[in-house]
VMD Tcl script that draws the C-alpha trace (Angstrom):
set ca {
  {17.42 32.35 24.43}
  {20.45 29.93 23.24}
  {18.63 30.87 19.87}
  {18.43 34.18 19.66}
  {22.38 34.22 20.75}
  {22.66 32.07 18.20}
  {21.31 33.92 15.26}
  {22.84 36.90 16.71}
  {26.31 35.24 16.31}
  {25.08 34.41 12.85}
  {23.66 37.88 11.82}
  {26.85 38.81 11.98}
  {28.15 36.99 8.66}
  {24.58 38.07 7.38}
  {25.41 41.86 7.91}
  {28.56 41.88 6.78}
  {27.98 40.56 3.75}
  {25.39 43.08 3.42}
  {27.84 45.77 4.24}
  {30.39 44.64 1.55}
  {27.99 44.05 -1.18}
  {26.33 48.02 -0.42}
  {30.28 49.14 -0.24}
  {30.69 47.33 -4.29}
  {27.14 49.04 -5.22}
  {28.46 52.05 -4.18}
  {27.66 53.79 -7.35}
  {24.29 51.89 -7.98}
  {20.95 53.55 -7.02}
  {20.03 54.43 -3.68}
  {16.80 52.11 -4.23}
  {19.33 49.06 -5.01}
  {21.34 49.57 -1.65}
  {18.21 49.79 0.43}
  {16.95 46.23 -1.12}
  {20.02 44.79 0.20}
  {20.19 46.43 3.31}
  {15.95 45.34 3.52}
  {16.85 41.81 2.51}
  {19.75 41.86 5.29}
  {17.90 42.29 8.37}
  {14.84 40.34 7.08}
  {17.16 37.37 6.92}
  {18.03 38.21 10.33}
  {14.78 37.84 11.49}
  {14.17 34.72 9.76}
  {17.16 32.88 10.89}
  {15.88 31.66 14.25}
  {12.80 30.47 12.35}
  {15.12 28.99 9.98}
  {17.41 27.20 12.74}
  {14.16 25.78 14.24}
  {13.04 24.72 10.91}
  {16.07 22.83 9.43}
  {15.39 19.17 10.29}
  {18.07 17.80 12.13}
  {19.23 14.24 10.54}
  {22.22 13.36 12.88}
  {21.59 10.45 15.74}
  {21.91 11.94 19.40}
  {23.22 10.42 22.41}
  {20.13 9.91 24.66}
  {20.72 10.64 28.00}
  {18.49 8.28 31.18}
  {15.59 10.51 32.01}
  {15.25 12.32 34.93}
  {12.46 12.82 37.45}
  {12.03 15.94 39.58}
  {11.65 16.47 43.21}
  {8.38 18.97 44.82}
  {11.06 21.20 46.53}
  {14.39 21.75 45.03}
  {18.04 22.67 46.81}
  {19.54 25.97 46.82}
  {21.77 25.53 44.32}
  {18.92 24.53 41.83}
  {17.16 27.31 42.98}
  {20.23 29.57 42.03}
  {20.70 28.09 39.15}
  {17.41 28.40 38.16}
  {17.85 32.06 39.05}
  {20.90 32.55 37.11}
  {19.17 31.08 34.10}
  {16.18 33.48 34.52}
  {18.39 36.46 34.70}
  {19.88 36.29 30.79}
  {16.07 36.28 29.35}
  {15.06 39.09 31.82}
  {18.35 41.38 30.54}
  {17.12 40.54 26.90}
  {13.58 41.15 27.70}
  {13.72 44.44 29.29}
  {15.96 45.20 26.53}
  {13.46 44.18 23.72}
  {10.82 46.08 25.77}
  {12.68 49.25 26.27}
  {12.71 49.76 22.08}
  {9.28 48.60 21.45}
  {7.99 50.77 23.89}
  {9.32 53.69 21.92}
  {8.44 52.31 19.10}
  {4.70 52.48 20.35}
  {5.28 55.81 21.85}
  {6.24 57.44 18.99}
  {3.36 55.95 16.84}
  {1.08 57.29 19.84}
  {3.19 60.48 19.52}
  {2.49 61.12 15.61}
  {-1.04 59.76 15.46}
  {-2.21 62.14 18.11}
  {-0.47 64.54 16.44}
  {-2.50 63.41 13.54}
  {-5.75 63.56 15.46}
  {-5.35 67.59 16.12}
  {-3.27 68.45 12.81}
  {-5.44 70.85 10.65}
  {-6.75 68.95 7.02}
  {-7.03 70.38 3.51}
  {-6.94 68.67 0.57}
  {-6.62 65.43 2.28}
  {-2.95 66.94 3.78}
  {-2.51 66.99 7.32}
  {-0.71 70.58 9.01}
  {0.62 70.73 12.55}
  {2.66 73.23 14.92}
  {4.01 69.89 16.51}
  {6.15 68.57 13.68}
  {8.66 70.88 11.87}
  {9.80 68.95 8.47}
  {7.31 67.03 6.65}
  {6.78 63.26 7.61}
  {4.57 60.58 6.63}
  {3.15 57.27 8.78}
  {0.68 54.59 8.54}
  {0.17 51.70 5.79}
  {-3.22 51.36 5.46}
  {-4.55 54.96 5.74}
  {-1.01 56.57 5.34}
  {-1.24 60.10 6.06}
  {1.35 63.32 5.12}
  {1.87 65.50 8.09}
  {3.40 69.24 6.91}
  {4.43 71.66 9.22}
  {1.87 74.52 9.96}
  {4.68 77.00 8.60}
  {4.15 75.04 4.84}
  {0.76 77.19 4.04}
  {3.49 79.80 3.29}
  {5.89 77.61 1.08}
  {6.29 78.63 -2.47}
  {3.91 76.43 -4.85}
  {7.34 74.60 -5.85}
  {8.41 73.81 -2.12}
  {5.29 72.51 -1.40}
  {5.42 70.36 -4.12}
  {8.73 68.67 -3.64}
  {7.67 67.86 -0.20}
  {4.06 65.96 -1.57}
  {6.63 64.55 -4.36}
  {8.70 63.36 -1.30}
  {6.62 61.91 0.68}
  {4.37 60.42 -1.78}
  {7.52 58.11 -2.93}
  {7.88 57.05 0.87}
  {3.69 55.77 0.70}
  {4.57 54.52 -2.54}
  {7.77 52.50 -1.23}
  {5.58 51.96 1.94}
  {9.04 52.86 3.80}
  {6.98 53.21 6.49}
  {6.34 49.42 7.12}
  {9.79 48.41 6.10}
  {11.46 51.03 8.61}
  {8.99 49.79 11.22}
  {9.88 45.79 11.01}
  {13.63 46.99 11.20}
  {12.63 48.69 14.20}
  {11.08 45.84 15.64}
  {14.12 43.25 14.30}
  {16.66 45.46 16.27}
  {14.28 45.25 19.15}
  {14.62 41.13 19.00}
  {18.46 41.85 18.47}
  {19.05 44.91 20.59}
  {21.66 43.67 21.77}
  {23.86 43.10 18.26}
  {25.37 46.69 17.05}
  {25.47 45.57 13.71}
  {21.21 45.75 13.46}
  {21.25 49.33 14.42}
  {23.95 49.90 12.07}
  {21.81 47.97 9.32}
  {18.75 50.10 10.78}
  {20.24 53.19 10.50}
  {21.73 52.40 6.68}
  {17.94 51.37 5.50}
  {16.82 54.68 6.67}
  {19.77 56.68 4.83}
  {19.25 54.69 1.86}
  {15.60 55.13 1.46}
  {15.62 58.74 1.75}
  {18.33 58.80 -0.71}
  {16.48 56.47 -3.14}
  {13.01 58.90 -2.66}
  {15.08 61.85 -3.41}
  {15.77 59.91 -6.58}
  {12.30 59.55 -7.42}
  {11.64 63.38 -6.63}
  {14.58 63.91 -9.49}
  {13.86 61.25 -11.37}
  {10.39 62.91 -12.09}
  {11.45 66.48 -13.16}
  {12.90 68.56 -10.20}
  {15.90 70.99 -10.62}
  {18.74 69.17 -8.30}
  {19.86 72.76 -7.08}
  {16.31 73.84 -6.05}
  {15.25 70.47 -4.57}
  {18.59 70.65 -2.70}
  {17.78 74.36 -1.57}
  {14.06 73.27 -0.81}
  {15.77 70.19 2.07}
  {18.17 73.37 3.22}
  {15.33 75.51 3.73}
  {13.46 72.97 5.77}
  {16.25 72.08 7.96}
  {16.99 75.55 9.16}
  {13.40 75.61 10.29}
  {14.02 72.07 12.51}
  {13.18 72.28 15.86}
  {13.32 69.42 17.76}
  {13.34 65.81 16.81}
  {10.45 64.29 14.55}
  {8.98 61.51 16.43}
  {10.59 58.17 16.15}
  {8.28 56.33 14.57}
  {7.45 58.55 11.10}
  {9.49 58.83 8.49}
  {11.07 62.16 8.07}
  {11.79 64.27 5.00}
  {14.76 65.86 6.74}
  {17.09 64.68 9.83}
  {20.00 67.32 10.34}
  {22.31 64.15 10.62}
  {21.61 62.72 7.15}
  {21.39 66.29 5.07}
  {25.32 66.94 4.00}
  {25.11 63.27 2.24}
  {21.97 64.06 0.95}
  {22.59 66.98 -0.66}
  {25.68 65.33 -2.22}
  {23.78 62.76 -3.84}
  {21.28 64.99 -4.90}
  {23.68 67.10 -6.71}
  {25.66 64.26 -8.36}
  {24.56 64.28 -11.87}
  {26.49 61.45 -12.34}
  {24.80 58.85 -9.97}
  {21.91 56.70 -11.61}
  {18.37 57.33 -10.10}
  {16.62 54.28 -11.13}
  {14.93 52.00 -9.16}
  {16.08 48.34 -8.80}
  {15.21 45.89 -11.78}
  {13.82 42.55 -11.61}
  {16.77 40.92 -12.13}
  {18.46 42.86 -9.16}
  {15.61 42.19 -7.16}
  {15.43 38.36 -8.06}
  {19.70 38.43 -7.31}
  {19.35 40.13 -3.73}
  {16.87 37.94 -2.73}
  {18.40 34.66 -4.11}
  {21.97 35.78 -2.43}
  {20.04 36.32 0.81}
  {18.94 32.79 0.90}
  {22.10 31.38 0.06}
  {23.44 32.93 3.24}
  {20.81 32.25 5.48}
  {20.07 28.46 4.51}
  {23.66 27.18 5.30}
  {24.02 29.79 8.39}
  {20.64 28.36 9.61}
  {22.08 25.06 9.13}
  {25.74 25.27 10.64}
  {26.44 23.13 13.28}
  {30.00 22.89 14.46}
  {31.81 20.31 13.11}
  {34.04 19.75 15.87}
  {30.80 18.35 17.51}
  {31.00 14.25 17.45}
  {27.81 12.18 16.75}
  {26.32 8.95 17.96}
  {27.54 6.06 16.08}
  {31.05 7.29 14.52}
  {33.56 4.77 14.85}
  {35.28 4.23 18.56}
  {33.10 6.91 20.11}
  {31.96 5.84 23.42}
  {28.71 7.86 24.73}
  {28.67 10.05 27.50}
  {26.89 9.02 30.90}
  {25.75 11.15 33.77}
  {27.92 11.04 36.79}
  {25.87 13.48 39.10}
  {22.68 15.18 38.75}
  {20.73 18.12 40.62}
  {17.17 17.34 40.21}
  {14.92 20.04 38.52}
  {12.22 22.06 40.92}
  {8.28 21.54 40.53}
  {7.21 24.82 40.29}
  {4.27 25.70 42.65}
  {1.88 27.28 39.54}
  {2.42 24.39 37.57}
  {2.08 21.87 40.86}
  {-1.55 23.82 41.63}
  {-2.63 23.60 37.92}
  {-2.03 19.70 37.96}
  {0.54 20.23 34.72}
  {2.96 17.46 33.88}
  {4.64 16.21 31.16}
  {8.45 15.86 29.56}
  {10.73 18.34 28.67}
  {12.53 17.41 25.83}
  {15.94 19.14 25.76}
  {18.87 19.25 22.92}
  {22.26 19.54 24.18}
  {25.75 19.27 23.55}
  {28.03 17.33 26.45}
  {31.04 19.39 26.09}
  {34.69 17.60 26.42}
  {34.36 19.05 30.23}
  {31.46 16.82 30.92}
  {28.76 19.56 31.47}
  {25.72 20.24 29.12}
  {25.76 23.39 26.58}
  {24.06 24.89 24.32}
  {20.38 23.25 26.09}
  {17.64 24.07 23.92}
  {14.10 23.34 24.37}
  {12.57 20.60 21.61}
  {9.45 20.02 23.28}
  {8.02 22.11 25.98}
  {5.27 21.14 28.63}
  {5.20 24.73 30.38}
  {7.34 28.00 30.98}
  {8.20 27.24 34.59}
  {8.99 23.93 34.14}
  {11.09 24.32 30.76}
  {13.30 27.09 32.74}
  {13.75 24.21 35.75}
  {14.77 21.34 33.66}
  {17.22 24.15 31.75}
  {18.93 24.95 34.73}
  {19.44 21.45 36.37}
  {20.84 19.72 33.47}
  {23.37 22.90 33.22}
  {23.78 21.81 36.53}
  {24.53 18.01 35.86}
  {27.88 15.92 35.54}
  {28.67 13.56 32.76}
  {31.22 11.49 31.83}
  {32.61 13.09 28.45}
  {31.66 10.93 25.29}
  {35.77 9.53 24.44}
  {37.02 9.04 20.86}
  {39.93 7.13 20.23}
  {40.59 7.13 24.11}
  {39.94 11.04 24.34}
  {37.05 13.28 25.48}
  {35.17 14.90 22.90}
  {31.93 16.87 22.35}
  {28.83 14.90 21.29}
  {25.21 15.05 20.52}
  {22.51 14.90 23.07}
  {18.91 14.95 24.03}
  {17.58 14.74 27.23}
  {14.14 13.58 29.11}
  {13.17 15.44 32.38}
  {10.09 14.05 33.46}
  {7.66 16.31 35.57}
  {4.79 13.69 36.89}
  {2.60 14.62 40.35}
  {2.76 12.12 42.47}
}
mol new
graphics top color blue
foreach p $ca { graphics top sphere $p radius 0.5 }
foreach p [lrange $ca 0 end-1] q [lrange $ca 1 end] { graphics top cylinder $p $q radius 0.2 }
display resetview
């Protein structure tokens, strides 16, 4: 948990970076914005890989190991409690998007299943604007109405969403989906979410353009859909037309002025060079207010008081024992923050030692006859007796 908080914190330099740099490619192509956008929340995802990663070169304080007790006090118990609540919120959280994430890919492929086929093209009364889903059998879902769209209409909707399978916007708009499920929690992802999305519809209407179709009839054609929405298109297919996109849409699509070309390799290489440069030294960051073993007149922190962590009964009845390795830092206040998990012997037992050393009292480290934050790793010892 401390680092997916973490990387959340983080993700927000990441973003709005990516928000500034879309702002100044304003008048760049639609396909050029959603790279960066693409490249943003990817590097949010890979951050707490990244932080896990880095190697850590700095010497830690190492604190006496502890050993725990078969029944535990209240308070541990509460603490442990307290602990356990945080991941719960963030799980239920993570679980509430995925599941309609996997609802609506239930949703569409069922619609799928009883859609009517010609010509390899899928038409259903259950959808209302053309869509398309899937990566390695994608398949183009039209609305049952379409068997009466002029020749043209019909075309600039199989232009349409033949860019998406091309872009395979499907998959990209689907790992968003599931980043901003890991970061539910951070506004910014859905913001970045919802941006991708905008972007790559903008950058297929580009392609549509880009290979020979008027701007005023193509414009008319995403009109003439939209007054023919009813209801929402499932979540997890991407939609020619949502009525909350269309007005900036049809802008673009009228702007003879804005370029319609897709991003070069230099952009490409640029974006993706930029995103590391952000991520590496985000991933990196550690605060520098934070002291480290062996600095000149720093005396180490030692543990004043301790509430000794709680044998769980699973792992007691499956005979599991070990040590839980934990990285800390021992705050000016004398209690542990920031605990992370280094090496873990089981669930129940990693959530234990978590919540008793949060518990524990320390004499501050002291620099230059002052208490200051330092450095630490910690040894809880779960052995059956």
């Amino acid at each position: 948990m401390n680092v997916i908080l973490d990387s959340a914190l983080k993700s927000t330099a990441i973003l709005s970076a990516a928000w500034i740099i879309a702002q100044l490619l304003r008048r760049a192509s639609a396909d050029v914005r959603h790279r960066v956008w693409l490249a943003a929340l990817l590097a949010v995802a890979v951050l707490p890989v990244a932080a896990l990663s880095i190697p850590r070169s700095w010497p830690v304080a190492q604190i006496a190991a502890a050993s725990p007790i078969l029944a535990g006090t209240a308070r541990a118990e509460r603490a442990m409690r307290g602990f356990s609540w945080l991941a719960a919120i963030w799980a239920a959280g993570a679980s509430v998007v995925m599941l309609r994430l996997l609802a609506g890919m239930a949703r569409i492929a069922r619609i799928t299943r009883s859609a009517v086929e010609r010509d390899g093209i899928f038409y259903s009364h259950a959808v209302s604007t053309p869509l398309t889903w899937g990566v390695l059998s994608p398949a183009i879902v039209l609305p049952a109405t379409a068997a009466g769209w002029s020749a043209a209409q019909l075309d600039a909707a199989l232009r349409h969403e033949r860019a998406h399978i091309l872009r395979q916007d499907w998959l990209w708009q689907t790992i968003a989906r599931m980043i901003a499920a890991a970061f539910w929690f951070q506004p910014l992802v859905w913001l970045a979410d919802r941006a991708l999305r905008r972007e790559a519809e903008q950058a297929v209407d580009d392609c549509v353009l880009a290979s020979g179709a008027n701007p005023a009839e193509y414009a008319g054609d995403l009109l003439a859909i939209a007054r023919g929405l009813s209801g929402g298109a499932p979540a997890a297919a991407v939609a020619m037309v949502r009525s909350s996109e269309l007005e900036t849409r049809v802008r673009s699509i009228l702007d003879d002025a804005r370029p319609r070309s897709r991003a070069g390799w230099a952009a490409r290489i640029a974006i993706a060079v930029v995103a590391a440069a952000i991520v590496l030294p985000l991933a990196a960051f550690q605060d520098p207010t934070v002291h480290k073993i062996g600095e000149a007149g720093l005396t180490p922190p030692r543990v004043i008081s301790k509430v000794e962590p709680v044998y769980t009964p699973e792992a007691r009845d499956a005979k599991i024992d070990g040590t839980v390795v934990l990285k800390c830092v021992i705050g000016d206040s004398g209690l542990a923050e920031n605990i992370e998990v280094v090496r873990s012997v089981d669930a129940g037992l990693d959530s234990n030692a978590v919540a008793a050393v949060s518990q524990w009292q320390f004499s501050p480290a002291r620099k230059d006859g002052k208490p200051v934050p330092v450095q630490a790793t910690i040894e809880v010892n779960f052995h059956l007796k």
